[in-house]
C-alpha positions in Angstrom: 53.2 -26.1 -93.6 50.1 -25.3 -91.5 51.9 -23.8 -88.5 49.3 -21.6 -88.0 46.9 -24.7 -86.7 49.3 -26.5 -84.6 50.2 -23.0 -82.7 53.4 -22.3 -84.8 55.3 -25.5 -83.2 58.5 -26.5 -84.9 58.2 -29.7 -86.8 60.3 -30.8 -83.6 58.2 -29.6 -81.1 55.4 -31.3 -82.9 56.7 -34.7 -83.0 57.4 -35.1 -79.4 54.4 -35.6 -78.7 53.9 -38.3 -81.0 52.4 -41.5 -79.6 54.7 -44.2 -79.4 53.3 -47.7 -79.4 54.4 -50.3 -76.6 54.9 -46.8 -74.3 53.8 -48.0 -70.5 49.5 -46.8 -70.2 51.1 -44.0 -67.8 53.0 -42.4 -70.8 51.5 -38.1 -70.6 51.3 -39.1 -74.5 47.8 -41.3 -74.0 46.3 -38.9 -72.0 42.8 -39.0 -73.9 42.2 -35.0 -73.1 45.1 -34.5 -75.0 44.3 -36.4 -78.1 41.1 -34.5 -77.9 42.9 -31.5 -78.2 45.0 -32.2 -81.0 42.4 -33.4 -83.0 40.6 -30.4 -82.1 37.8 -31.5 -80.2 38.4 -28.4 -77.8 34.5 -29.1 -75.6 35.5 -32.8 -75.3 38.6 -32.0 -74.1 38.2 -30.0 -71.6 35.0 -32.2 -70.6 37.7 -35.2 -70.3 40.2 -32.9 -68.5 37.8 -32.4 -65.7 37.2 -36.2 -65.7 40.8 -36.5 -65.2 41.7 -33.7 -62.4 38.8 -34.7 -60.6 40.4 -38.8 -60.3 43.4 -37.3 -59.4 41.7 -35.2 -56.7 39.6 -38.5 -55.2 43.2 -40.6 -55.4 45.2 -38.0 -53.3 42.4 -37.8 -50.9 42.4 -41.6 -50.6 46.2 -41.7 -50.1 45.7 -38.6 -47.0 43.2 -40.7 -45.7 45.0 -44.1 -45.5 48.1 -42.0 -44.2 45.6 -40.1 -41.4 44.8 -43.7 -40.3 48.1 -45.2 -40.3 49.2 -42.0 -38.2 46.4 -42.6 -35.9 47.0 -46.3 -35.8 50.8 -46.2 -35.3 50.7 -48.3 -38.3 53.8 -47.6 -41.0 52.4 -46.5 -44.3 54.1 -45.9 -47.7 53.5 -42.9 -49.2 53.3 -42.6 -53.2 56.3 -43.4 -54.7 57.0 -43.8 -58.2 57.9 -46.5 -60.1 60.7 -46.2 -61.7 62.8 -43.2 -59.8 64.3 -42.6 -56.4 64.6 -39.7 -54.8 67.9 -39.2 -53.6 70.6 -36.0 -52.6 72.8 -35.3 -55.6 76.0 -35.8 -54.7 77.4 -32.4 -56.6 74.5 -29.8 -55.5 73.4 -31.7 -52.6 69.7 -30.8 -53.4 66.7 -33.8 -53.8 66.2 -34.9 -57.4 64.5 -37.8 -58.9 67.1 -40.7 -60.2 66.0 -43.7 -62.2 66.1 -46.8 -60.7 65.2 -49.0 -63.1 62.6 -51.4 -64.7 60.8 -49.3 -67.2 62.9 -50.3 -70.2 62.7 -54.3 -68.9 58.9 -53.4 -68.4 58.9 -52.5 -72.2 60.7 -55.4 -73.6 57.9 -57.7 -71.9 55.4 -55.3 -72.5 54.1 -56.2 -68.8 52.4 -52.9 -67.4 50.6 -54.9 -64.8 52.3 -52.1 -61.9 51.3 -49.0 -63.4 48.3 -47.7 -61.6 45.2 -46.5 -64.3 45.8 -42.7 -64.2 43.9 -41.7 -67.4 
């Protein structure tokens, strides 16, 4: 019913996008330009998805930076790694892939979020 406003989604396609309370703040499901759009606040939206690319611009440029110093500094640095996956050779293609390596679901249970960096 209504297909034609939610852009002919199956009811399955639909709910997976559902929020989900006690997700971790990271979850692609709270990103506010998102909500936005679904409720059909289409200006606002892409107003807030501007917000958003432009923070993620200003955060990369902050992690070349540090990693230009460290390089000229002979200093170690850690580049961005995710939280909860690895990345490691498959042992059957032998190509990189991302593996999980654990935490999130513990991270849920205690609903601590304290290592998730504010992305939105």
């Amino acid at each position: 019913k209504y297909a034609e406003n939610m852009y002919y989604f199956s009811e399955l396609a639909l709910t997976l996008n559902a929020p989900e309370s006690g997700t971790a703040p990271t979850d692609s499901r709270w990103r506010p330009d998102q909500r936005l759009m679904e409720n059909g606040r289409w200006d606002e939206a892409n107003a807030e998805k501007q917000r958003l690319e432009e923070k993620q611009r200003l955060s990369r440029k902050r992690r070349e930076a540090e990693a230009a110093r460290a390089s000229e500094d002979g200093t170690p640095c850690d580049p961005y790694k995710p939280l909860w996956f690895e990345r490691k050779k498959d042992p059957v293609t032998q190509e990189l892939a991302h593996v999980y390596k654990g935490g999130y679901w513990e991270s849920k249970e205690k609903q601590d979020w304290s290592l998730c960096p504010d992305i939105f």
